[in-house]
N, C-alpha and C positions, 0 to 999 in steps of 0.2 A: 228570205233567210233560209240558209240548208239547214237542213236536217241534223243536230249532231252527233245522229246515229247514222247518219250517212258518211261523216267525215270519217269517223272512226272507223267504220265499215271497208274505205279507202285504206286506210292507213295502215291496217290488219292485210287484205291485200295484195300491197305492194310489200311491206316489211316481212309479214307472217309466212303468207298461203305461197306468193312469188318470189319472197327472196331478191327483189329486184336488186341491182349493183350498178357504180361506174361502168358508163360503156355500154349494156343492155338494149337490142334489138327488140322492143316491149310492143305489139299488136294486141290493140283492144279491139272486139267484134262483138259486135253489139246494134240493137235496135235503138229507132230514133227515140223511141220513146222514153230508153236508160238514157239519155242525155245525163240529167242532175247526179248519176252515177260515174257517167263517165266522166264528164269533167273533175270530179272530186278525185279520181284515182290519175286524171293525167297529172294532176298538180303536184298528187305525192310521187310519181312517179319520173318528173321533172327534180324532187327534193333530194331523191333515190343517186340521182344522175343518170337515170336511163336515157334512151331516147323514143318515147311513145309516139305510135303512132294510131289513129282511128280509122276504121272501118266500122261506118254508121249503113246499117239495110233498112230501106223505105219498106215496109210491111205491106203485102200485096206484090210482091215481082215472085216471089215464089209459088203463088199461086196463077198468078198470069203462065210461067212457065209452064207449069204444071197442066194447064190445061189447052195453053196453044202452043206451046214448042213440038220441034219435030222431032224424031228419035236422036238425028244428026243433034241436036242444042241439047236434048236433056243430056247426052252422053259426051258432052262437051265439058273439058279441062281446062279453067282458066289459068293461065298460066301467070298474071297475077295473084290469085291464090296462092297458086301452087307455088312459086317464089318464094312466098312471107313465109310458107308453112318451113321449105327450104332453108330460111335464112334465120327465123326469128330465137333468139333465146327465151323468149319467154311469150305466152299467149294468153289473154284474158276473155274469156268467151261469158256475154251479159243477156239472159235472156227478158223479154220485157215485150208485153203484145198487148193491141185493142181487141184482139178477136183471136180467141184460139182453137173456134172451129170452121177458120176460113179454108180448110184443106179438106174438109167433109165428105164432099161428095167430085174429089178427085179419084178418077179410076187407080186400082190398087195396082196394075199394072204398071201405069205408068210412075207413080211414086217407086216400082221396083225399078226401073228401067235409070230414074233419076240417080237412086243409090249406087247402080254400076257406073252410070257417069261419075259419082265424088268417089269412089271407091282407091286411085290410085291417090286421092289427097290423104285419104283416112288411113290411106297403108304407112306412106310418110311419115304423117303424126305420130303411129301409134310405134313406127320405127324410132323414129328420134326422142318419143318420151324414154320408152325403153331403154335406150342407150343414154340415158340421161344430159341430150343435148338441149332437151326443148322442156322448158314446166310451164305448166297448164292448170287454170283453173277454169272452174265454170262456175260461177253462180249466174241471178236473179236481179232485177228491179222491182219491185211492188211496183203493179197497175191495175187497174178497175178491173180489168179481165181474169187474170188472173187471181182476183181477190172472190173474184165471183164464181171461178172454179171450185174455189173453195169454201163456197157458202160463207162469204165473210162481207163486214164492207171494208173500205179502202185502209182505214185508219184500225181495225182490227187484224188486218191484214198485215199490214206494216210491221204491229206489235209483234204478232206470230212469225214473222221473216226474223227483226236484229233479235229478238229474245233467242231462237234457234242459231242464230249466228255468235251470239253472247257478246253484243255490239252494247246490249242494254245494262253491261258489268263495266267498271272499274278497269277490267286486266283481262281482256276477253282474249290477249295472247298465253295468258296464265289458266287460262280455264282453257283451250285448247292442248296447252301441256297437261293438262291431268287428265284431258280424254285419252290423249298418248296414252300416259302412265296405265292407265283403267284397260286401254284394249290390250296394251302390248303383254300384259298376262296371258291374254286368250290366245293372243299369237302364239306364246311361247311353248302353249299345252298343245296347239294344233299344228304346228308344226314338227315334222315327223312322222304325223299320222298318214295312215293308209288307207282309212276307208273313211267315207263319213256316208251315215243312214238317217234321213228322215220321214219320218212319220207324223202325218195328219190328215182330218179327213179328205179325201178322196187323192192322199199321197202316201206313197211308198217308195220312195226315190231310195239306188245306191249310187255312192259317186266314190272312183277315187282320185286321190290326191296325193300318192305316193311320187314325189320327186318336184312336189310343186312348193312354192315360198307365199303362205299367205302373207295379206297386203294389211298397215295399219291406216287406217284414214282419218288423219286428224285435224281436217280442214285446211290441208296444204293444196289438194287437186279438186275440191267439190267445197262449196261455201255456202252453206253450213255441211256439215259433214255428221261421221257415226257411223261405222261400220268396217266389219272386216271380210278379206274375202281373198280368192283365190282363183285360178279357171285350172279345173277336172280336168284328168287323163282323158283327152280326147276319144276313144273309143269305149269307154269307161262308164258312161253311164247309161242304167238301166230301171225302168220301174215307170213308172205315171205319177203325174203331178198336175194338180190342180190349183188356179190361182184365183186367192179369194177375192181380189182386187179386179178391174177393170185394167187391162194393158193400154198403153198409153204409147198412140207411136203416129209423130207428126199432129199430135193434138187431137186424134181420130182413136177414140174408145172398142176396142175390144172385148166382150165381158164373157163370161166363165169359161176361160181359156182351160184345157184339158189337152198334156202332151203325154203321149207313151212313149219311152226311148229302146230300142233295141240295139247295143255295139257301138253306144255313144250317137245316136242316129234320131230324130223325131221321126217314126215309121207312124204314129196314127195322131192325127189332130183336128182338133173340134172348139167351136166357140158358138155360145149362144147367138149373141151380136158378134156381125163383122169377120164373121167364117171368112168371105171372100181377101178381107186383108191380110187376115192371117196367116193363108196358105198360101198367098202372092208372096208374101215377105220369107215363111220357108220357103222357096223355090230361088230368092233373089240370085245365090249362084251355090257350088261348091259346100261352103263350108258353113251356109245359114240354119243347117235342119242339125246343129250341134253346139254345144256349150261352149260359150267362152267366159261365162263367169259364174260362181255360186258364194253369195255372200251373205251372212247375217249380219242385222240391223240391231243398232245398241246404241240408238238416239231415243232415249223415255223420256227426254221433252218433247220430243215430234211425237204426238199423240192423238193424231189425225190423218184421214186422206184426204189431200188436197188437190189431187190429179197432175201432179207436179213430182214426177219422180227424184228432182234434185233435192225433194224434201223426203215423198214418201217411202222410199227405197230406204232409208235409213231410219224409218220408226223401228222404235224398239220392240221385239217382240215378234219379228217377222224376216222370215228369211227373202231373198230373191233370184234366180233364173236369171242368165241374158245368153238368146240366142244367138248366134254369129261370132264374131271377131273377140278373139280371146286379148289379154293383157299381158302386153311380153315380159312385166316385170315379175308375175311371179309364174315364167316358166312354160304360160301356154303358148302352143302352135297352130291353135286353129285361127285362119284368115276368111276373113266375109267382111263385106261393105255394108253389114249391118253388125247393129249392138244392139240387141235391145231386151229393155229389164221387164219381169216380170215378178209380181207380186203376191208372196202366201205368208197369211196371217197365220201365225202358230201362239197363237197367246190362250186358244182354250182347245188343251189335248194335244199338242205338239210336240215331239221329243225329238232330239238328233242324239245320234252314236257318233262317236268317233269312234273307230276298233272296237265295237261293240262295248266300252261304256258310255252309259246316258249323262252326259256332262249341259244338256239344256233342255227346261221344260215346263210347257206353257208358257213361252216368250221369255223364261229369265236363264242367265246362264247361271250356273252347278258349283263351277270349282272356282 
């Protein structure tokens, strides 16, 4: 028998997060393991009148690649992908694994070398979100592995995923509208501004964001959702930051990540654990040693790390970093074949300015 917080899960979306419609070019991509997910959203998405289609990855080719392909194959463009990405109106991306540190002890090199290979797909995607031909979401499956990421078992896990998704409400499309409602005030104070300053220990970041359109996230593109955000004048920011979190990138932990930026630029960087990935990944090409997003998290039900940035990135009380490829919808320019989030907790001693008032502090917002 399913789940019928998996049904609803489905149905939130296809209706909600996708908007699905008559006609709909709909690609779900996804692990074998999301199966009982994925079937539950073809159905609704069959109900929608789209036309869905599956792309199921057997767990382990990415790692085979990784470790015996040649430069010619990592840097290879399928042109299958790259079609759907081409064509599709709408993309559902499901993540769900047995093992999510089968990428461990891949050289860091060569995971950069991989990136430049999917680099002109991600350029694509992040063209046609932009231009609002292609919507996209990403969540999760609950599996053993990742329950055990996060110190949980399977069936507290679960809990933790629809309660964060609000699958386990009545009207969880109505509790998505009141997260709307709740963030688009903060929007509406930070948009306009010209500087944004924060502060906490071992950070002193300035960034600005004069001419940029912060984003509201209300579980339309990330399922569960929480947070707002924007990507920095690209030459704009300056100062050191440090993240209280372990970075998370390819299931391969990085811990006490420390960046200094000089002209919008990472000029010095340091990690306890996993230094070598780190500085692999700023080198991936051009535009990876600069910001393409800085967002504060405003989920205070996500009240944990779970090592799962589709959750952690959006606890409440903590802002985040993503180096590389900025978000064209609110206004950035910078291009890199990575994204990736980094994590600082601000919930004891944390402040940020906008234009030099302190409008958030110690993880809660002011005004």
């Amino acid at each position: 028998m399913v789940d019928p917080r998996l049904s609803k899960m489905a149905r939130v979306l296809v209706k909600y997060s996708l908007a699905l419609k008559q006609g709909d070019y709909f690609l779900i991509n996804a692990s074998c393991l999301s199966a009982p997910l994925v079937l539950e959203v073809y159905r609704e998405a069959l109900k929608a009148g789209a036309n869905p289609e599956v792309v199921l990855w057997a767990e382990g080719t990415e790692e085979i690649l990784l470790k015996s392909g040649s430069e010619e194959q990592l840097k290879f463009v399928s042109p299958v992908r790259l079609r759907a990405i081409e064509s599709a109106n709408a993309l559902l991306t499901i993540d769900g694994r047995s093992n999510t540190r089968a990428l461990s002890n891949v050289d860091p090199n060569r995971m950069r070398i991989r990136s430049q290979g999917t680099a002109e797909i991600n350029r694509i995607f992040m063209e046609r979100m932009g231009r609002g031909e292609l919507r996209w979401c990403g969540t999760l499956y609950p599996t053993e592995a990742l329950a055990q990421e996060a110190s949980m078992s399977l069936s507290e896990y679960e809990d933790f995923v629809f309660r964060a998704c609000f699958v386990d409400k009545d009207d969880p499309v109505g509790e998505w509208r009141n997260v709307h409602s709740a963030q688009e005030r903060l929007i509406s104070y930070l948009n306009g501004k010209q500087e944004i300053r924060v502060y906490t220990e071992g950070t002193d970041l300035r960034i600005r964001v004069n001419g940029r359109q912060w984003e509201n996230c209300d579980g339309k593109v990330n399922f569960p959702d929480g947070e707002v955000f924007t990507s920095p004048v690209e030459d704009s920011v300056e100062g050191t930051i440090r993240f209280s979190f372990p970075g998370i990138y390819a299931n391969r932990e990085v811990e006490d990540i420390r960046l200094t930026f000089e002209k919008g630029r990472v000029v010095k960087a340091s990690a306890s654990k996993g230094q070598d990935l780190l500085l692999a990944l700023l080198d991936t090409d051009e535009g990876s040693r600069y910001v393409g997003e800085f967002a504060i998290g405003t989920n205070y039900g996500i009240d944990r790390f779970t090592r799962h940035m589709l959750f952690d990135e959006k606890i409440g009380g903590t802002v985040h970093l993503a180096i590389g490829d900025s978000l064209p919808m609110t206004g950035g320019k910078n291009r890199s074949s990575i994204h990736w989030d980094m994590l600082c907790d601000m919930r004891k001693g944390g402040e940020i300015y906008a234009d030099g008032e302190l409008f958030y502090k110690d993880g809660k917002i002011l005004i």
